[in-house]
C-alpha positions in Angstrom: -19.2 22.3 -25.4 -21.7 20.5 -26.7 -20.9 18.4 -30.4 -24.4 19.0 -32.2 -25.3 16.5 -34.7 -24.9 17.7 -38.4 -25.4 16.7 -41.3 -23.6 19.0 -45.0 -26.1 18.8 -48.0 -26.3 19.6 -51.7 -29.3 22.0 -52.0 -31.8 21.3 -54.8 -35.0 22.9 -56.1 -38.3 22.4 -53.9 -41.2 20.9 -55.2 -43.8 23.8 -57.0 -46.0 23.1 -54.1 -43.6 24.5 -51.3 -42.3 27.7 -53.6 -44.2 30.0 -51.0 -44.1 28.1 -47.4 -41.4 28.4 -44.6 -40.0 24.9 -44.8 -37.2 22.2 -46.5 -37.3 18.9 -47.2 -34.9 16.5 -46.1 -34.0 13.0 -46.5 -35.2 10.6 -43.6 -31.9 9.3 -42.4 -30.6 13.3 -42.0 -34.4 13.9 -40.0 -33.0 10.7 -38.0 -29.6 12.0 -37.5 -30.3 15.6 -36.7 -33.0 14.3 -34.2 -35.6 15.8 -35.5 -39.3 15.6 -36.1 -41.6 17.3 -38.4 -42.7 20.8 -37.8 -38.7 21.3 -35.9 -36.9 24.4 -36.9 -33.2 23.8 -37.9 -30.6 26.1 -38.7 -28.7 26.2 -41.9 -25.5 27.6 -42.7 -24.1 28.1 -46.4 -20.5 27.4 -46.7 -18.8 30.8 -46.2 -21.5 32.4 -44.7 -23.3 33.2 -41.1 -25.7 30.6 -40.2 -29.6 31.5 -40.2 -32.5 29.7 -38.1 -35.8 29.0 -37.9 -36.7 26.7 -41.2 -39.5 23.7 -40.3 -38.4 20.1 -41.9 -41.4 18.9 -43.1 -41.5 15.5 -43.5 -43.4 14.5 -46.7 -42.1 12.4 -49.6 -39.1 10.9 -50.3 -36.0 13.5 -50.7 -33.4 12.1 -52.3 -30.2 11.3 -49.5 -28.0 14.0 -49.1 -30.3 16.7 -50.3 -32.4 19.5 -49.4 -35.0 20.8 -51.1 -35.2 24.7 -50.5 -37.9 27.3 -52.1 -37.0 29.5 -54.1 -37.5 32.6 -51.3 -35.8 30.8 -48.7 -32.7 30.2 -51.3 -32.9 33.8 -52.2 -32.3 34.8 -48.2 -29.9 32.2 -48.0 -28.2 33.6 -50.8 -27.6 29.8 -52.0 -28.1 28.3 -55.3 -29.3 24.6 -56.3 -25.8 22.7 -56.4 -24.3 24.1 -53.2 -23.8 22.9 -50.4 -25.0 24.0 -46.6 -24.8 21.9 -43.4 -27.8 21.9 -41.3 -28.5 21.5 -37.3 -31.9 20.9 -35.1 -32.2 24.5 -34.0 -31.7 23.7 -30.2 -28.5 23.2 -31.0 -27.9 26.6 -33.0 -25.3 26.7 -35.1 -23.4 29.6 -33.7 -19.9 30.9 -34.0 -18.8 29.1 -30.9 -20.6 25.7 -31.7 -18.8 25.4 -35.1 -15.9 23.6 -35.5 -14.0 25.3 -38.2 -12.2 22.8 -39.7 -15.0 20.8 -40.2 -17.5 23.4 -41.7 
């Protein structure tokens, strides 16, 4: 099984430009670690919740490290607030059922 690199985050509010497009913001070190590149699609799982796919990072000013800045739609789908936390994969990796380890999520 394969161990995909992870990273948990607090989520916080996006900027007013990005309330309507399809994408979060992340820090550079979690775009590093995740092995991403702008334009991926990751997947992001809430804590206590199924994980959903298919957000693009975008990779354009400086997030503050350990957050994510989610729009307001995509938080609404989500069903997260700003303050929680979700932990976040490159989509090739797909956070699924039987890629999670449990105890760590």
């Amino acid at each position: 099984m394969v161990n995909p690199p992870r990273v948990t985050l607090t989520v916080e509010e996006s900027y007013p430009t990005d309330s309507k497009c399809g994408y979060v913001r992340i820090h550079l070190d979690d775009i590093t670690t995740l092995e991403l590149r702008a334009g991926d699609a990751i997947t992001i799982k809430p804590e206590g919740q199924r994980p959903l796919s298919g957000f693009a990072i975008r990779r354009l000013d400086i997030v503050d490290e350990g957050m994510i800045r989610i729009p307001e739609v995509l938080r609404d789908r989500l069903d997260v607030s700003v303050g929680d936390t979700v932990t976040i994969a490159h989509e090739k990796y797909s956070l699924t059922p039987e890629s999670l380890d449990n105890d760590i999520l």
